[in-house]
DOTOR-310167 format. One record per residue (C-alpha): residue number from 1; residue in one letter; y, z, x. Coordinates in steps of 0.1 Angstrom, whole numbers. Layout:
N
<k->NUM r->A py->Y pz->Z px->X>
...
***
This chain:
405
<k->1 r->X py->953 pz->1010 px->1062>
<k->2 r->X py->956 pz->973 px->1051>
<k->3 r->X py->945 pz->965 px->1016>
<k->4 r->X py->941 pz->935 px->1002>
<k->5 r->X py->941 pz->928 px->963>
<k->6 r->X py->927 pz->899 px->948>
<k->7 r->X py->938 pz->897 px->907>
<k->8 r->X py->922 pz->866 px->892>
<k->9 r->X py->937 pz->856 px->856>
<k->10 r->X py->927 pz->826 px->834>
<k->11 r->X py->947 pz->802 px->846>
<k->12 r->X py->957 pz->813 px->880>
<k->13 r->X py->946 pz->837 px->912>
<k->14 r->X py->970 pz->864 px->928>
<k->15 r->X py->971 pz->880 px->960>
<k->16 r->X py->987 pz->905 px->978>
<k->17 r->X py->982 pz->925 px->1011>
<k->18 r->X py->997 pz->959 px->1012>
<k->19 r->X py->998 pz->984 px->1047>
<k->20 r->X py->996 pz->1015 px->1038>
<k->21 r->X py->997 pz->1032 px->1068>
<k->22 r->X py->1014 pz->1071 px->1057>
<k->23 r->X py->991 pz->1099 px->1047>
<k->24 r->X py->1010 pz->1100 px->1012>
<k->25 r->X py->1012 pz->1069 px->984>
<k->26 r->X py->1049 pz->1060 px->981>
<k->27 r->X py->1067 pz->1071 px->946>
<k->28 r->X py->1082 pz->1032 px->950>
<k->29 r->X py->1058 pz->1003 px->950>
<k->30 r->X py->1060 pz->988 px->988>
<k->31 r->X py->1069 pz->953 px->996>
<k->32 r->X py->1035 pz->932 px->1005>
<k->33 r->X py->1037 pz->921 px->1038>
<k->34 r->X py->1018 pz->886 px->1022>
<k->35 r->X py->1019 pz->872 px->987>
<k->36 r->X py->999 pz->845 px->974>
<k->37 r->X py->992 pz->827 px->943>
<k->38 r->X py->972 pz->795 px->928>
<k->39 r->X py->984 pz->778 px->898>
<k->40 r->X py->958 pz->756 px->882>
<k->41 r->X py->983 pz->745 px->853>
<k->42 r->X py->1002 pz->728 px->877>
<k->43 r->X py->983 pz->692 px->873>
<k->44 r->X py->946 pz->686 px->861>
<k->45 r->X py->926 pz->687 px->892>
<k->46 r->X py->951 pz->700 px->918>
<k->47 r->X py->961 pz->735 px->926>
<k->48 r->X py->993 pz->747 px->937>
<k->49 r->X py->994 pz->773 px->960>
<k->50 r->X py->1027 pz->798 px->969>
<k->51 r->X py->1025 pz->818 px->998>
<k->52 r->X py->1056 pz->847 px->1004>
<k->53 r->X py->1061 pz->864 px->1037>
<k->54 r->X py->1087 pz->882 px->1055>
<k->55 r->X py->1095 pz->846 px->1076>
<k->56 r->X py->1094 pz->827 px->1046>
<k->57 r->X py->1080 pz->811 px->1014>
<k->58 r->X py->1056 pz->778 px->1018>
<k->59 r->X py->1042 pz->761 px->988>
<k->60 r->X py->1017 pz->733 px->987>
<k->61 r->X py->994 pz->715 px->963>
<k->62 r->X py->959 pz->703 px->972>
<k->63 r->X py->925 pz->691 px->953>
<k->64 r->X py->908 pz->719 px->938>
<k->65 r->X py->873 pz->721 px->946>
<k->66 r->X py->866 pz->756 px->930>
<k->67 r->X py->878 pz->788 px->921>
<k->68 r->X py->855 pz->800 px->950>
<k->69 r->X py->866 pz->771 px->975>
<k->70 r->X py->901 pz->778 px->966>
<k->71 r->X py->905 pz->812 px->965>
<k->72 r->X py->893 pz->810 px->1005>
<k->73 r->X py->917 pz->784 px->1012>
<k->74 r->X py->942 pz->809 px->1000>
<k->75 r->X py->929 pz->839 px->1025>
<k->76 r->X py->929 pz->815 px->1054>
<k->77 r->X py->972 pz->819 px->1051>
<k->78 r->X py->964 pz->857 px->1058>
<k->79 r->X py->956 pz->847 px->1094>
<k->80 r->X py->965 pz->810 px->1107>
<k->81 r->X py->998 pz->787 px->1097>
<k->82 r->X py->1035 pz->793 px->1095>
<k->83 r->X py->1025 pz->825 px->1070>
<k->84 r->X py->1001 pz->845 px->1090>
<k->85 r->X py->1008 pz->882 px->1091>
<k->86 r->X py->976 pz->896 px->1107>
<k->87 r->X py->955 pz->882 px->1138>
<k->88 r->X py->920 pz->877 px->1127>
<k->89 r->X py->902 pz->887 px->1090>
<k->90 r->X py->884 pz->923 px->1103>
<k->91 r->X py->919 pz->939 px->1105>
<k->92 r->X py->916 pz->942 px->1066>
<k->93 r->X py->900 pz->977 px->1057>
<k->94 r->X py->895 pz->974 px->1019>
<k->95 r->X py->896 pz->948 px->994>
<k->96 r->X py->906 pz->954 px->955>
<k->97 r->X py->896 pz->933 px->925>
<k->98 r->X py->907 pz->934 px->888>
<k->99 r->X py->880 pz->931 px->868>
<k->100 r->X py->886 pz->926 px->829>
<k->101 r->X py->853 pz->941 px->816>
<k->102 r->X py->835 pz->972 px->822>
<k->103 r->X py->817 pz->976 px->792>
<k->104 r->X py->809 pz->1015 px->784>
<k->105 r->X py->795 pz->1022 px->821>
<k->106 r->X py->822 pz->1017 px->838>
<k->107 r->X py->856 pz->1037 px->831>
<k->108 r->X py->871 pz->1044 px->865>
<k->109 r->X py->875 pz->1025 px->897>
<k->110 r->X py->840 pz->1013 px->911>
<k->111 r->X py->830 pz->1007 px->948>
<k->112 r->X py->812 pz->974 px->944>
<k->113 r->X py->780 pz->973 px->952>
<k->114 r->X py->745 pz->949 px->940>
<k->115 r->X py->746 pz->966 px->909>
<k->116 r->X py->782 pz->966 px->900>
<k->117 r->X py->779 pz->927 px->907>
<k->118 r->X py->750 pz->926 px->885>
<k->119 r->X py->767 pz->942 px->857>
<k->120 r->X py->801 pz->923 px->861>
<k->121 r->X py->782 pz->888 px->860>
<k->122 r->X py->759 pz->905 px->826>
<k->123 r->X py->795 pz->915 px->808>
<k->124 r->X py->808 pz->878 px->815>
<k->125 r->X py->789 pz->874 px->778>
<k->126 r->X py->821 pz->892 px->767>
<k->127 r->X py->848 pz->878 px->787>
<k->128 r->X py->834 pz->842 px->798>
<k->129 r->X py->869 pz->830 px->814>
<k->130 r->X py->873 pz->861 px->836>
<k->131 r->X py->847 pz->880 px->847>
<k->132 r->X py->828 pz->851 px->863>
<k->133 r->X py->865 pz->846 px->881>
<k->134 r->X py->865 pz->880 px->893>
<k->135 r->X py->830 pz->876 px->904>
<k->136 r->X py->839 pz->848 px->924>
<k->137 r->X py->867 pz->866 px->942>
<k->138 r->X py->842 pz->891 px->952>
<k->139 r->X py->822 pz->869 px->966>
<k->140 r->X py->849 pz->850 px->985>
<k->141 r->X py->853 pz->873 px->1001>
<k->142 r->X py->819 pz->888 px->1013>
<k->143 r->X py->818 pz->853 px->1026>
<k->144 r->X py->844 pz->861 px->1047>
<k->145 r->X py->847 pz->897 px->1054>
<k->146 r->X py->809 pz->911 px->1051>
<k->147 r->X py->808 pz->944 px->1042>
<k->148 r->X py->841 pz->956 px->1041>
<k->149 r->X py->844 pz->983 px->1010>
<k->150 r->X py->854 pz->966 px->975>
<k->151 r->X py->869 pz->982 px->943>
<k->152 r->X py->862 pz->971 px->912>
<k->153 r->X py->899 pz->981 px->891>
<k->154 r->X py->889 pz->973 px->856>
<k->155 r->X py->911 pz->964 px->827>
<k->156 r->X py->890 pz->982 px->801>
<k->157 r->X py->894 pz->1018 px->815>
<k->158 r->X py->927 pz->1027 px->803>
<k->159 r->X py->917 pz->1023 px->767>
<k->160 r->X py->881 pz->1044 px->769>
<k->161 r->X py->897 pz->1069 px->752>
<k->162 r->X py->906 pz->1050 px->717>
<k->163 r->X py->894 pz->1068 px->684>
<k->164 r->X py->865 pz->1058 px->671>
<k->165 r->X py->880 pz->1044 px->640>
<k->166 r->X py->898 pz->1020 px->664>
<k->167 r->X py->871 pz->1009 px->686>
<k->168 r->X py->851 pz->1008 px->658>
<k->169 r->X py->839 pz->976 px->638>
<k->170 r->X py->833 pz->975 px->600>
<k->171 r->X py->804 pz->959 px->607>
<k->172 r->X py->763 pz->979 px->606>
<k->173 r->X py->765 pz->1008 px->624>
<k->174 r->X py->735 pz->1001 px->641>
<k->175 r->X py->756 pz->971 px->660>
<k->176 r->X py->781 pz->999 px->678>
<k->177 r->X py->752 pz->1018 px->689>
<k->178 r->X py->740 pz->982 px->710>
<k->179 r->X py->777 pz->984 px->722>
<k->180 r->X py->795 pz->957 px->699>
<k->181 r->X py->829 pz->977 px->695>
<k->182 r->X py->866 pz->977 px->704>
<k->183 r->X py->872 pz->977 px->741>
<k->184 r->X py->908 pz->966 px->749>
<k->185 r->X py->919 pz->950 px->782>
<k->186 r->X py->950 pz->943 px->805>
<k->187 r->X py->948 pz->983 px->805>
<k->188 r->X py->958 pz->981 px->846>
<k->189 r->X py->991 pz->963 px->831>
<k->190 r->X py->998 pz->985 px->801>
<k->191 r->X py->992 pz->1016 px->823>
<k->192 r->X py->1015 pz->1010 px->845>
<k->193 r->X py->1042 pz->998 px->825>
<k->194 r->X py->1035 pz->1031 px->804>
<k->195 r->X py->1039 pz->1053 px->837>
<k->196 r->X py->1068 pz->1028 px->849>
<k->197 r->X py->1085 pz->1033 px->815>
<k->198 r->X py->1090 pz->1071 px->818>
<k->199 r->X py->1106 pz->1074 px->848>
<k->200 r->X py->1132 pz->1047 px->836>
<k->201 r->X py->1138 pz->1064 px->807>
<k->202 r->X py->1138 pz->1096 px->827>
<k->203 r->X py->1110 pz->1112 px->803>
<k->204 r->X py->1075 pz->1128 px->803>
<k->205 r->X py->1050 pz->1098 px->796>
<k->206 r->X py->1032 pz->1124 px->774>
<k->207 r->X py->1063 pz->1129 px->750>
<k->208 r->X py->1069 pz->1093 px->748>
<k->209 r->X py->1056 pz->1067 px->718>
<k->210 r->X py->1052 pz->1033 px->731>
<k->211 r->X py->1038 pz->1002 px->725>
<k->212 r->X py->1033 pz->978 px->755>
<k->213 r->X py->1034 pz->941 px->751>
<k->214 r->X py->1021 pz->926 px->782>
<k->215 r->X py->1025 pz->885 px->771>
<k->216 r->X py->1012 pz->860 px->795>
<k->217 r->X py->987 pz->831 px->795>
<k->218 r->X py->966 pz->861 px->777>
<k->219 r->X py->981 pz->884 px->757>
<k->220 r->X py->973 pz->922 px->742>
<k->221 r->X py->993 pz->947 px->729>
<k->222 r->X py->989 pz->984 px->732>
<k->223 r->X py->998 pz->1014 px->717>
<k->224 r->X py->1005 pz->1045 px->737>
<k->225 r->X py->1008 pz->1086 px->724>
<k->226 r->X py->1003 pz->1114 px->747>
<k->227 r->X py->1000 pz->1085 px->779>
<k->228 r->X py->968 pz->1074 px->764>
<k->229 r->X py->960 pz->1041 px->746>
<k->230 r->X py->951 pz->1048 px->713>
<k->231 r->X py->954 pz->1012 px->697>
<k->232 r->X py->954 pz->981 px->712>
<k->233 r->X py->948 pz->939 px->699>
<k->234 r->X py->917 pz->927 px->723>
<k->235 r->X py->886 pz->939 px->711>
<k->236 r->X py->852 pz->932 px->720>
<k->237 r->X py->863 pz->900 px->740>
<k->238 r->X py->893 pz->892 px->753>
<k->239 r->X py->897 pz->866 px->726>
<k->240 r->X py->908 pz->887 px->698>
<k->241 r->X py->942 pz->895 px->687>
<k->242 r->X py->976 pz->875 px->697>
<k->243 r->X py->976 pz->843 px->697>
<k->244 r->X py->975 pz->835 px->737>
<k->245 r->X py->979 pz->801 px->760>
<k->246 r->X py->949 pz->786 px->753>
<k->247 r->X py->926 pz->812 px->728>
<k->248 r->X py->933 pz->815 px->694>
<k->249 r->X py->938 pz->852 px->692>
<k->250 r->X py->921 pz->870 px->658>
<k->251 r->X py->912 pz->842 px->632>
<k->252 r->X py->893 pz->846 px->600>
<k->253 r->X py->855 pz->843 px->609>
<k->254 r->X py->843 pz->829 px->585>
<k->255 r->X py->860 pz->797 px->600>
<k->256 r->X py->831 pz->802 px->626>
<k->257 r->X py->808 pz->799 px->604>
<k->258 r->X py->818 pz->770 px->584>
<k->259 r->X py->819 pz->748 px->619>
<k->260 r->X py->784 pz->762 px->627>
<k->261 r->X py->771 pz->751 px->594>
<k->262 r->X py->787 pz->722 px->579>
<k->263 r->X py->807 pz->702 px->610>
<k->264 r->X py->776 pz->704 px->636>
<k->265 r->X py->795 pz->732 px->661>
<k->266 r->X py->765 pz->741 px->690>
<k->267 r->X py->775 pz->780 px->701>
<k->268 r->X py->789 pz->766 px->733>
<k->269 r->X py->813 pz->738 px->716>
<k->270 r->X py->826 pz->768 px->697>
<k->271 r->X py->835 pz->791 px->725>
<k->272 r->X py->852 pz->761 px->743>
<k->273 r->X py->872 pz->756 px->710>
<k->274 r->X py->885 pz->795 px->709>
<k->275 r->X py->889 pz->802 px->744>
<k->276 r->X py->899 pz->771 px->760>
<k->277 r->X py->914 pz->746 px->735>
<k->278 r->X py->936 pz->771 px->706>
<k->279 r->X py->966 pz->789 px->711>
<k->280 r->X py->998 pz->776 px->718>
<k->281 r->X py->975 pz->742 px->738>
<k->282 r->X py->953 pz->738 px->709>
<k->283 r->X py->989 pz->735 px->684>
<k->284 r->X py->1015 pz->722 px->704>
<k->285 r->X py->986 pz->692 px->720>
<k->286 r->X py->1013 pz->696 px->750>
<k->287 r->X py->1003 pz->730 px->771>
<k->288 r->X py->993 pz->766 px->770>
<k->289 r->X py->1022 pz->769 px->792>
<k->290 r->X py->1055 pz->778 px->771>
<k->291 r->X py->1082 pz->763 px->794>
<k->292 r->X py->1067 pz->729 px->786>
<k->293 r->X py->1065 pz->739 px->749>
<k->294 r->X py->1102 pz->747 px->747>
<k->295 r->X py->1107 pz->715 px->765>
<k->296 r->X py->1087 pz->696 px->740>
<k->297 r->X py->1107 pz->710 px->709>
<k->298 r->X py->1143 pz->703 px->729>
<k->299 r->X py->1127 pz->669 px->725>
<k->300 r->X py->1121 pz->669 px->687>
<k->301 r->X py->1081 pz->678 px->686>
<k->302 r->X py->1069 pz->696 px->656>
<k->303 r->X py->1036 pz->707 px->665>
<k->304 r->X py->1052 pz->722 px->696>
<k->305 r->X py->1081 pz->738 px->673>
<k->306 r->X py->1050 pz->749 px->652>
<k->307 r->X py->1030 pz->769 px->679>
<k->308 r->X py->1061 pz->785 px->688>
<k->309 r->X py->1066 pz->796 px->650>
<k->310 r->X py->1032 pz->806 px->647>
<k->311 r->X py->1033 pz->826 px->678>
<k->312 r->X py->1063 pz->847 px->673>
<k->313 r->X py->1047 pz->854 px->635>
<k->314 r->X py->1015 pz->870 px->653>
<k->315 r->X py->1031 pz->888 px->674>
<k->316 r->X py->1057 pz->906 px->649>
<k->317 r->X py->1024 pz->912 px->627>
<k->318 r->X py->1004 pz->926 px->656>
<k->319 r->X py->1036 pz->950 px->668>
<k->320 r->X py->1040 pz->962 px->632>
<k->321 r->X py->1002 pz->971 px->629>
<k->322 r->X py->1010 pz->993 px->662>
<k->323 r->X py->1036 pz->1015 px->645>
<k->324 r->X py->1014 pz->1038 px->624>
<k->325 r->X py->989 pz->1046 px->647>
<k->326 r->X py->1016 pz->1065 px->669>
<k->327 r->X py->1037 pz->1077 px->641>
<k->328 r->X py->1071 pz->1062 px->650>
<k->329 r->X py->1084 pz->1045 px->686>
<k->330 r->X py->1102 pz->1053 px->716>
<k->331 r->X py->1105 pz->1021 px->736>
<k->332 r->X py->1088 pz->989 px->732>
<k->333 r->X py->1078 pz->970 px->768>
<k->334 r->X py->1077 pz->933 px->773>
<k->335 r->X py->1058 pz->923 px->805>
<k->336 r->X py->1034 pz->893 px->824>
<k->337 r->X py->1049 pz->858 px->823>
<k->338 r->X py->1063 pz->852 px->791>
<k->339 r->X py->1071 pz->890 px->785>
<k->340 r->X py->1094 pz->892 px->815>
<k->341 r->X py->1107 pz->856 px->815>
<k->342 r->X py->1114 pz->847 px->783>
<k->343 r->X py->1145 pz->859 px->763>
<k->344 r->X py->1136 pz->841 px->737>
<k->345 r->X py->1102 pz->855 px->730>
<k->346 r->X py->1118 pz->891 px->735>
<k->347 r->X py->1149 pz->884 px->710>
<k->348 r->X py->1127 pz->866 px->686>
<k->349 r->X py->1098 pz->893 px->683>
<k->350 r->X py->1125 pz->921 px->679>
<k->351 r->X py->1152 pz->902 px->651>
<k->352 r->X py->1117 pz->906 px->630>
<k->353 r->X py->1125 pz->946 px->633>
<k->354 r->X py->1160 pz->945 px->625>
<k->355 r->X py->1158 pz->963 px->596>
<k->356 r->X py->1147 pz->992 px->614>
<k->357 r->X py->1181 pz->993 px->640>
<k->358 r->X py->1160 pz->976 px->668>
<k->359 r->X py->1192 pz->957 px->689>
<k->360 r->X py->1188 pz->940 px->720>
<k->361 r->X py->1219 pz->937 px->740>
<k->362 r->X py->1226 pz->897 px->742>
<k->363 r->X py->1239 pz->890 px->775>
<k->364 r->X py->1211 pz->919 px->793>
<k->365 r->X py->1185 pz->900 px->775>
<k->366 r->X py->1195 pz->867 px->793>
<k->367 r->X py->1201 pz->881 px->822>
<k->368 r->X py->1169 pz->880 px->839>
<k->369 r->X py->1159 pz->918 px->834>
<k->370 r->X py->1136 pz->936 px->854>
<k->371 r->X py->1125 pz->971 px->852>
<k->372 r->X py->1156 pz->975 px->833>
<k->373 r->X py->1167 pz->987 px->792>
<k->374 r->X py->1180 pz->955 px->772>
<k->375 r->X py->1186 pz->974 px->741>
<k->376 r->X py->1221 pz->981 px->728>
<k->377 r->X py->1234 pz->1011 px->725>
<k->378 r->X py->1230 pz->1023 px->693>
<k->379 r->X py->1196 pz->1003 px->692>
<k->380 r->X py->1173 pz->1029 px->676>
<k->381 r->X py->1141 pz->1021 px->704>
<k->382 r->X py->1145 pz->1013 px->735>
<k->383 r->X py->1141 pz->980 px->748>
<k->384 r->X py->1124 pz->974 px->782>
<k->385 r->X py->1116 pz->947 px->805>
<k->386 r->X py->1089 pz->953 px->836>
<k->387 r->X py->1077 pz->940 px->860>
<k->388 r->X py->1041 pz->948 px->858>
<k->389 r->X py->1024 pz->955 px->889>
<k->390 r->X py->986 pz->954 px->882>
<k->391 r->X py->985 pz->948 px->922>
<k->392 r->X py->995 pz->980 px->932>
<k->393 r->X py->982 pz->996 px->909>
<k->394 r->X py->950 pz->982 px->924>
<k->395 r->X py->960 pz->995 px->957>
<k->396 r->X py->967 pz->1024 px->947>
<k->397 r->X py->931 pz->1033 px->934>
<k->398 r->X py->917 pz->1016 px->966>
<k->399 r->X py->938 pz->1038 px->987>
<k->400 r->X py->924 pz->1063 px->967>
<k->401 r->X py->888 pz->1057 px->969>
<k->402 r->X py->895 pz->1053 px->1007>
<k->403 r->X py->906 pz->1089 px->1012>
<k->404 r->X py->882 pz->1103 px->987>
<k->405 r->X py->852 pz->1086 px->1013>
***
């Protein structure tokens, strides 16, 4: 069975294309035989696209048209060029999507169908920069494919079952009964870095207390008792919480309302502001990306020197607000780009818990970690950096949707 797995992020559009020809999902995650990705933080009005086979790695940049026009100019390496590994487009049996919202009807893993599509496009009110992204990868590729079967993997399921004083806003009552409440997302990341966790530590996931810090051009934290998310930053929208790449993360709202009735603000200016111009880009004026940020402060900028401040501040605040809800901690997890790349943000957002014996071992930290413990010895948590997997984990449920038909 050839799956395909399309995971479309804010700023960029991964791909994977898994064989999973044996009767039984391996315990290990399988090599793709294809891997592909497009950047579009790589220059204002190009994309860069990376393409990983057995033969070989290509990379290449071209005008970007659309996410739609792109994203088929990335299948099109499945089957022609130096990185094809299958002969025509029909050998593919199912295709997976990440979708970030589900909203309350959907909690599980979806066959898409007119409907689901209906209700993905009607949720993009809550998640405007994704959604419409995922959307588009769906579409790509019924342009291509026709009718082969296509799961809809969505980000809010793992946290359906938070309490209701967590998903719940202090705001009229009669507002959570039309659905305004706490959903969560990047629950296909913490997920698996919860279940990934256990068998590195060599523990059951439902003895474990972990909080899950999946960091990357969006970021969300979780917290996880009993292998469940019972806390977590994102709320409603994605746009709550951290402080992220380009959104502004959890700011005081009546900040919202001030622009809206004394500096002219339309709804739509606004939503550009949070989503698209905040965060570390809307601070640093240099990028959402934080290799270019750490380059601008080796350079002497103090607005770049000041997002990373103001980043590293959030995200100890946002950790410690975790603790309580799961009464202590086993292991905390940094994962995505700047989770599993960056020693700094890792050493940074744990000195701030010092005073509670968290250690990180130096020299593992800078090491380039993977799946791997970078605490100390006598650290009192465990440390952990993984390689999240949200692909897979996509594959997996299309795998399983395939046998359950």
């Amino acid at each position: 069975m050839k799956v395909l797995v399309l995971n479309a992020g804010s700023s960029s559009q991964k791909s994977c294309l898994y064989d999973l020809s044996s009767e039984v999902l391996p315990e290990v995650p399988p090599h793709p035989l294809w891997e592909a990705e497009i950047d579009w933080t790589y220059q204002q009005g190009q994309a860069e696209l990376k393409v990983k086979t057995a033969a070989g790695t290509s990379k290449k940049s071209f005008p970007s048209q659309s996410r739609r026009a792109d994203t088929l100019e990335m299948l099109k390496t499945l089957w022609s060029g130096e990185t094809q590994v299958i002969e025509h487009p029909q050998e593919i049996d199912i295709v997976g999507h990440r979708v970030v919202h589900g909203g309350d009807e959907y909690q599980q893993s979806t066959l898409v169908t007119p409907k689901l599509k209906e209700a993905i496009a009607r949720l993009s009110t809550f998640a405007p920069i994704h959604n419409p992204a995922n959307l588009q990868g769906i579409e790509a590729i019924e342009d291509i494919l026709g009718n082969v079967p296509q799961v809809a993997v969505f980000d809010t399921a793992f946290h359906s079952q938070l309490p209701p004083a967590a998903y719940t806003y202090p705001i009229p009552y009669e507002l959570l009964q039309k659905g305004i409440r706490r959903y969560g997302f990047h629950g296909i990341s913490h997920e698996y870095c919860a279940h990934r966790a256990a068998k590195i530590l060599d523990c059951n996931l439902k003895e474990l207390r972990l909080i899950t810090c999946h960091l990357g051009n969006g970021c969300s934290l979780a917290a996880i008792r009993n292998g469940h998310s019972i806390n977590t930053t994102m709320g409603f929208t994605p746009l709550e919480g951290l402080m992220m790449g380009s959104r502004s993360g959890s700011i005081d709202p009546g900040i919202l309302l001030h622009l809206l009735r004394n500096c002219n603000y339309t709804v739509d200016e606004l939503d550009h502001l949070l989503n698209r111009d905040s965060g570390l880009l809307g601070i640093s004026g240099v990028s959402n990306d934080l290799r270019q940020i750490t380059a601008a402060i080796d350079r002497g900028n103090p607005q770049a020197q000041l997002a990373l401040d103001i980043y590293i501040h959030r995200l100890r605040s946002c950790i410690a607000s975790m603790l309580p809800s799961i009464g202590g901690l086993d292991a905390i997890i940094f994962t995505a780009g700047m989770g599993e790349n960056s020693a700094l943000i890792r050493s940074a957002a744990c000195e701030g818990f010092g005073f509670l014996g968290w250690k990180i071992d130096r020299h593992k930290n800078e090491s380039a970690p993977l799946d791997a413990d970078i605490a100390t010895s006598d650290s009192t948590v465990r440390i952990l950096v993984i390689h999240t997997q949200e692909d897979w984990a996509i594959a997996q449920a299309c795998w399983q949707q395939q046998i359950k038909n």
